[in-house]
MMTF fields as JSON, N, C-alpha, C and O atoms, coordinates in Angstrom:
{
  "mmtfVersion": "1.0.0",
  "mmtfProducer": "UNKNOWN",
  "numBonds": 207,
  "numAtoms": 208,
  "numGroups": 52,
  "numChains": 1,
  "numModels": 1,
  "chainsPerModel": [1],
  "groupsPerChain": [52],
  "chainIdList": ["A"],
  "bondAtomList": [4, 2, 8, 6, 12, 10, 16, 14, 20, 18, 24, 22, 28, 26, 32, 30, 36, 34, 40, 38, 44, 42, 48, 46, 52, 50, 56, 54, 60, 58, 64, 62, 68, 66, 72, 70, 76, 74, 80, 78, 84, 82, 88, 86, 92, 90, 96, 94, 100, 98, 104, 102, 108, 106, 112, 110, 116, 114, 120, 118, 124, 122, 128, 126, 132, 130, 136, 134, 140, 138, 144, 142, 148, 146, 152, 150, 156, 154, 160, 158, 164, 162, 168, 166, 172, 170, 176, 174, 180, 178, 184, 182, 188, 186, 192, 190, 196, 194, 200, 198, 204, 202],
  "bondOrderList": [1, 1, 1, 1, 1, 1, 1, 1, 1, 1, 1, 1, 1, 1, 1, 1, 1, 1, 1, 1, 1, 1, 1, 1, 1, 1, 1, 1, 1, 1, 1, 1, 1, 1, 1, 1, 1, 1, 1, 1, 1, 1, 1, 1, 1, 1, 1, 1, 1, 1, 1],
  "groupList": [{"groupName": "UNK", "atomNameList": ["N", "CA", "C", "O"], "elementList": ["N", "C", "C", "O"], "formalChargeList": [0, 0, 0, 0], "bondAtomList": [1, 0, 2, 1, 3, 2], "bondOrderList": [1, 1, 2], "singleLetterCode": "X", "chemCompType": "L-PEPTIDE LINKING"}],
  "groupTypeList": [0, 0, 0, 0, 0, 0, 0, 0, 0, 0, 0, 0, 0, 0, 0, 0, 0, 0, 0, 0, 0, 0, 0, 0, 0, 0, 0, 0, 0, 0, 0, 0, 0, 0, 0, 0, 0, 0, 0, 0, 0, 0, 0, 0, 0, 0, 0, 0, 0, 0, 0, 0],
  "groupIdList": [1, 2, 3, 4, 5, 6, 7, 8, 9, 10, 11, 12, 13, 14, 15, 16, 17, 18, 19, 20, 21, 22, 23, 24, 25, 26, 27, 28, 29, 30, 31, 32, 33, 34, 35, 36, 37, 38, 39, 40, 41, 42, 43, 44, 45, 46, 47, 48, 49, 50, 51, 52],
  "secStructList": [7, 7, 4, 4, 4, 7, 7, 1, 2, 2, 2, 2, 2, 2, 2, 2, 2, 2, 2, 2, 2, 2, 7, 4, 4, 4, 6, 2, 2, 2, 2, 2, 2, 2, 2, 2, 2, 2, 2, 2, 2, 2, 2, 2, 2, 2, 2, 2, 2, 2, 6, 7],
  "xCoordList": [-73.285, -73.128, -73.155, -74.031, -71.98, -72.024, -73.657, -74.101, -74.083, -75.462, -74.965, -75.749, -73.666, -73.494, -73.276, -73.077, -73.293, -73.463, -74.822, -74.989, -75.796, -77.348, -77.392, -76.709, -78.246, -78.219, -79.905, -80.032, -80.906, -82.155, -82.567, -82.379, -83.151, -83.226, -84.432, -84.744, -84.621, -85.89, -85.469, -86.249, -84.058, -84.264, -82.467, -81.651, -82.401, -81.125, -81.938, -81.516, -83.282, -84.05, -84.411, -83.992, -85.17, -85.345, -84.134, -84.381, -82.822, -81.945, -81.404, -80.946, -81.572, -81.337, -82.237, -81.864, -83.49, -84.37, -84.416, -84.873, -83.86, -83.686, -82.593, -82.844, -81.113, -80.21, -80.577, -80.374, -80.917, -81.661, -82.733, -82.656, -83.638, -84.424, -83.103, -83.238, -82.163, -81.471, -79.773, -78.921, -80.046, -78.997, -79.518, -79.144, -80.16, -80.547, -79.595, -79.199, -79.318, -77.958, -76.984, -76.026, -76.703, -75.862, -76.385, -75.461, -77.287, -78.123, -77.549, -77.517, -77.192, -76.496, -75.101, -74.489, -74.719, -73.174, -73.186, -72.061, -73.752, -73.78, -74.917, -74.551, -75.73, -76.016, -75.212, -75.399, -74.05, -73.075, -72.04, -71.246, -72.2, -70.816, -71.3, -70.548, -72.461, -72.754, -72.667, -71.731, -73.199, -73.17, -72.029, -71.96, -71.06, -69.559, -69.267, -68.548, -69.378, -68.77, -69.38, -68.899, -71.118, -71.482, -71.268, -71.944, -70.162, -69.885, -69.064, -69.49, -67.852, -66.627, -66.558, -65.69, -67.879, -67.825, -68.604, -68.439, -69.658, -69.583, -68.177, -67.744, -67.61, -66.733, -65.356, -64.668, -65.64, -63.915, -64.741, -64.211, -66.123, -67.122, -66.698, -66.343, -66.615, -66.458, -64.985, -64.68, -64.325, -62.551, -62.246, -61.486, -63.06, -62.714, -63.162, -62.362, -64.675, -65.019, -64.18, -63.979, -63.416, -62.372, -61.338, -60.929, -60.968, -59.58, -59.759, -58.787, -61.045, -61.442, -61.283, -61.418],
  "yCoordList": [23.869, 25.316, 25.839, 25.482, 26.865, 27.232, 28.549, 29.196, 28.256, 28.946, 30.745, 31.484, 31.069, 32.342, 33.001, 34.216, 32.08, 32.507, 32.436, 32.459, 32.367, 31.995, 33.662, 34.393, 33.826, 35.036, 35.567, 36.63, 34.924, 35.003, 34.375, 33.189, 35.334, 34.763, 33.271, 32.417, 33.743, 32.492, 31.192, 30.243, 31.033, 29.797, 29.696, 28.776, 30.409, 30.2, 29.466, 28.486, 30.059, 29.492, 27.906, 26.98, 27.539, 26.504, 25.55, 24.366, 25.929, 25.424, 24.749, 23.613, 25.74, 25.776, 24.249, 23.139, 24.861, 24.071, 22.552, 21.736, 22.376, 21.092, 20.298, 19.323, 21.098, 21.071, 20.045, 18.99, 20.793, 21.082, 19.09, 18.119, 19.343, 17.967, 16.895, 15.785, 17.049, 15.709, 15.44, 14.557, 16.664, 16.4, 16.869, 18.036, 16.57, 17.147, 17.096, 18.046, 16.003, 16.133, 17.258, 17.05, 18.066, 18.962, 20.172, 20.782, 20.72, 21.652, 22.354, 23.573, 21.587, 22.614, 22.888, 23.768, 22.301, 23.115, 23.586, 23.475, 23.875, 24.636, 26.098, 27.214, 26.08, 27.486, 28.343, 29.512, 27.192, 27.864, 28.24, 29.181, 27.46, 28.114, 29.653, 30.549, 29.606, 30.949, 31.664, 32.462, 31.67, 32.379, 33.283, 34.51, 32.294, 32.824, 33.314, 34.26, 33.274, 33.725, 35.314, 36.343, 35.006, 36.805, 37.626, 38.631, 37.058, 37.842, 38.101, 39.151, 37.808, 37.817, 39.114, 39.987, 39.015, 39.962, 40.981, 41.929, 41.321, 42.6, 43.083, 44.22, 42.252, 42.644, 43.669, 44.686, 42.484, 43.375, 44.64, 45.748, 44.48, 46.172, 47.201, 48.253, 47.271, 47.537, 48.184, 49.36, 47.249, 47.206, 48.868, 49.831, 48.554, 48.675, 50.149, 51.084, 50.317, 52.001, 52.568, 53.738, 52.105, 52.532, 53.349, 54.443, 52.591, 52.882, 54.053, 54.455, 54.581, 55.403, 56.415, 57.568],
  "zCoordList": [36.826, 36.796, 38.23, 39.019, 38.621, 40.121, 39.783, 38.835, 41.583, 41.936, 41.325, 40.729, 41.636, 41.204, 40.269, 40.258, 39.15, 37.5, 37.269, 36.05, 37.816, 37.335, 37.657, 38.375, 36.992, 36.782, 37.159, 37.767, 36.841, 37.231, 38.741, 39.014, 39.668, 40.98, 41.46, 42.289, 40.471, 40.727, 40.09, 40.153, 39.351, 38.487, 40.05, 39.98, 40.745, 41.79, 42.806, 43.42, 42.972, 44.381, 43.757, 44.452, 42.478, 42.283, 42.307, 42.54, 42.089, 42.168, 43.486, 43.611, 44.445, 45.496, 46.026, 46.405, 45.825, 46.325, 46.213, 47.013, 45.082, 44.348, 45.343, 46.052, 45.17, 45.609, 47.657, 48.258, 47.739, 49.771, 49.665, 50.417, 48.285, 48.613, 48.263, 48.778, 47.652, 46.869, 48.338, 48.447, 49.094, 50.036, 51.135, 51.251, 51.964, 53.365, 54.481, 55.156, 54.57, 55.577, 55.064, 55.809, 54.455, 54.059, 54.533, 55.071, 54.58, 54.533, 55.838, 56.006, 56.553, 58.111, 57.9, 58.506, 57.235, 56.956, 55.408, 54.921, 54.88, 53.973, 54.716, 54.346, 55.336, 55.989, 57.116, 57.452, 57.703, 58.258, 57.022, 57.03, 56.159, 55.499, 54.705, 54.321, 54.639, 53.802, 55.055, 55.02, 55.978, 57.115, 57.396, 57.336, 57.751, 57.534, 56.584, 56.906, 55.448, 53.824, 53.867, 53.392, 54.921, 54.318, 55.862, 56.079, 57.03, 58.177, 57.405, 56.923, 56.769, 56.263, 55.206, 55.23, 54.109, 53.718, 54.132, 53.364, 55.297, 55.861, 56.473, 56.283, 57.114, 57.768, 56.681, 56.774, 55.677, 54.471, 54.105, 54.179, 53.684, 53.496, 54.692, 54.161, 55.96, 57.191, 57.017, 56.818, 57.13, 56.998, 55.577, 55.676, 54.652, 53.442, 53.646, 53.603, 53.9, 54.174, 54.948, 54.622, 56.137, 56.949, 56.439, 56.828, 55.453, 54.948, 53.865, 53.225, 53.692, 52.122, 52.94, 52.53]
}
């Protein structure tokens, strides 16, 4: 199940958490990739109030 259909925040963090002990080497490019994913969307928020 993707992390963004969970719908309760605490059963996303345990998920998470799980996720982080069973792959550690991942853990740095998956915090850049969210990183980027949430500049990207301030930025279209930004873009988007512009244009209203």
């Amino acid at each position: 199940m993707e992390i963004s259909a969970i719908q309760d925040d605490t059963t996303k963090l345990e998920r998470i958490v799980a996720w982080c002990a069973n792959y550690p080497d991942e853990i740095p490019f998956a915090l850049s990739f969210f990183r980027r994913r949430s500049e990207s969307a301030k930025q279209s928020a930004v873009e988007q109030s512009r244009n209203e």
